[in-house]
C-alpha positions in Angstrom: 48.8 1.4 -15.9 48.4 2.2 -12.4 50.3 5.8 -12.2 47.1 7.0 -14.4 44.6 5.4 -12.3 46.8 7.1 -9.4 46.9 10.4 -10.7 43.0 10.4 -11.9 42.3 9.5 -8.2 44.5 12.4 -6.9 42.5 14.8 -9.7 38.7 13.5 -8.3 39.9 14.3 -4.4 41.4 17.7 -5.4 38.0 18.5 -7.5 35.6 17.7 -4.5 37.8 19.4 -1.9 37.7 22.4 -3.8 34.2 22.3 -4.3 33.3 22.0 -1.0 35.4 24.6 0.2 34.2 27.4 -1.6 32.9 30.1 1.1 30.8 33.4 -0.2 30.4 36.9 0.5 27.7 38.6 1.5 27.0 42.3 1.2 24.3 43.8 4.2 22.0 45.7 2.8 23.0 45.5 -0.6 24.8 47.8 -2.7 23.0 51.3 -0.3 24.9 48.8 2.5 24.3 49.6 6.4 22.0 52.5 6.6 19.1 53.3 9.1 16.2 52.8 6.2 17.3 49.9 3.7 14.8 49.4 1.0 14.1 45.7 2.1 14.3 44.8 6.3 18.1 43.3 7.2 16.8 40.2 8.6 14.1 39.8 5.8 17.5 39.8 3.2 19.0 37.3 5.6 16.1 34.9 5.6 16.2 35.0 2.1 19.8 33.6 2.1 21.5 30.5 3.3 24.7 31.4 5.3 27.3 28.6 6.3 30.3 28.5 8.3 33.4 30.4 6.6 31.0 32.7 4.6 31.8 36.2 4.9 29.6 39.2 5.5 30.7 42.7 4.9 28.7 45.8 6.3 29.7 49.3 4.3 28.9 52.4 5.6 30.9 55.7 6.9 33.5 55.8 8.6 32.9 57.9 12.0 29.0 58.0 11.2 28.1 54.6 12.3 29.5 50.9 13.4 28.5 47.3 13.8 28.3 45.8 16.8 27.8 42.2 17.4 26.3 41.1 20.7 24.4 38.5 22.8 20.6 37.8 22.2 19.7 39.7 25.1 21.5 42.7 24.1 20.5 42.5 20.0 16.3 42.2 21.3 16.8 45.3 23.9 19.3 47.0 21.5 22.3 47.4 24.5 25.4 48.9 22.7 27.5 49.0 26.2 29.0 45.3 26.0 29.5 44.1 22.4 31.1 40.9 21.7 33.1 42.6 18.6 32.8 45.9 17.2 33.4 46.7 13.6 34.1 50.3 13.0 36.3 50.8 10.0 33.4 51.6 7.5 34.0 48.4 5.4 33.8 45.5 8.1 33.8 42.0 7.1 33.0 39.3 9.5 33.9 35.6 8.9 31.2 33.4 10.5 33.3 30.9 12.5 30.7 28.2 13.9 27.0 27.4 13.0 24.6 29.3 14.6 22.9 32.5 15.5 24.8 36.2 14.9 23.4 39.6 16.5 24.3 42.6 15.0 23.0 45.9 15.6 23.9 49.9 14.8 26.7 51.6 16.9 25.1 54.9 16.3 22.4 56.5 18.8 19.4 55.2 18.1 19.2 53.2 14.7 19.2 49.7 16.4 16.0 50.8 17.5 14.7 52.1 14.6 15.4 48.4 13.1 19.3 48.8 11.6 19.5 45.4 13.3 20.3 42.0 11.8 20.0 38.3 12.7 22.5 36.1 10.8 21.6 32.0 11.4 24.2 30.1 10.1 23.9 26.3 9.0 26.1 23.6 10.2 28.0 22.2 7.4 26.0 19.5 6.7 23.2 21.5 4.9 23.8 22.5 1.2 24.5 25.8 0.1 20.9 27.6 -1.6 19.4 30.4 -1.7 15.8 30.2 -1.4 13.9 32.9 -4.1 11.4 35.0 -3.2 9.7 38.0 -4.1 10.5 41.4 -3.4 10.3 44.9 -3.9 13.9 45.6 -4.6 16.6 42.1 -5.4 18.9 41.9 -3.4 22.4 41.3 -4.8 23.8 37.6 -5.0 26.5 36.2 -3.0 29.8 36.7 -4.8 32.1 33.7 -6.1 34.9 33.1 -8.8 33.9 32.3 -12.1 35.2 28.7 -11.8 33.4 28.5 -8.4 30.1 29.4 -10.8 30.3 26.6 -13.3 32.3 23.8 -11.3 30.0 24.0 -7.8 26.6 24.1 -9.4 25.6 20.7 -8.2 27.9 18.3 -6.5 26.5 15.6 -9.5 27.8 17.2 -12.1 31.0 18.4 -10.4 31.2 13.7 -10.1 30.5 13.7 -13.8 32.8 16.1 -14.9 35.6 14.5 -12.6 34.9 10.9 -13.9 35.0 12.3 -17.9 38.4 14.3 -17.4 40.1 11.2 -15.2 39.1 8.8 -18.2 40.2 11.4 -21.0 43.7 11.5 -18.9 44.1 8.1 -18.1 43.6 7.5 -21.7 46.0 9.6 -22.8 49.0 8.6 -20.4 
């Protein structure tokens, strides 16, 4: 009787770490991606989303025509392109967020950071939950992406303990 108890235990770690490791991507600017004029302000979007470490956020835009830089405070408020910390030039650049924190990135090309093709990016430490806070706008912006499983298994860390605790007694009855 204890191998099912021992397996239903592996099951209910295995569940939780994968819920808890589920990262997202984020699109800049939507589906029109990094251009000079986006329909809703870059750091507007960004308030409007919750960011955590291992999230991913990918800037589109063409190849040649522009780039994304991502620089020090002082450099994103006075929009200095000559020292970046990274620069993203490929067209469609992802960035992993490594630590909790602020991000600055601004427009590689002439003037857009100053004509606002800037973005703040704060990201949480890990101990804050993963939302998305709604609010109004003239134009949605598009959800993070996730699998499907990702969907319906990490809605709410409760039911992901519920589910666990029906499936380990449904196996542990039937071994």
């Amino acid at each position: 009787m204890e191998y099912p108890l021992y397996i239903s235990f592996l099951f209910l770690v295995f569940l939780e770490f994968f819920c808890s490791s589920q990262a997202y991507t984020f699109h800049a600017g939507g589906k029109n991606g990094w251009i000079l004029k986006p329909s809703e302000s870059y750091n507007h979007w960004a308030e409007r989303n919750r960011f955590q470490v291992n999230d991913t956020i990918v800037f589109k835009y063409k190849k040649g025509h522009d780039s994304v830089l991502i620089v020090h405070k002082d450099d994103y408020i006075k929009c200095k392109k000559d020292k970046p910390i990274h620069a993203l030039k490929n067209g469609h650049s992802k960035f992993k967020f490594p630590k909790s924190g602020p991000f600055y990135f601004i427009s590689g090309h002439a003037n857009n950071c100053k004509n606002s093709q800037k973005l703040i990016v704060v990201v949480l430490s890990p101990n804050h939950n993963k939302t998305s806070v709604e609010t109004p706008s003239t134009s949605p912006a598009p959800a993070p992406t996730k699998s499907a499983a990702a969907s319906i298994i990490g809605g709410s860390s409760g039911l992901v303990w519920f589910f666990s605790l029906i499936m380990a007694a449904i196996f542990s009855s039937l071994v």
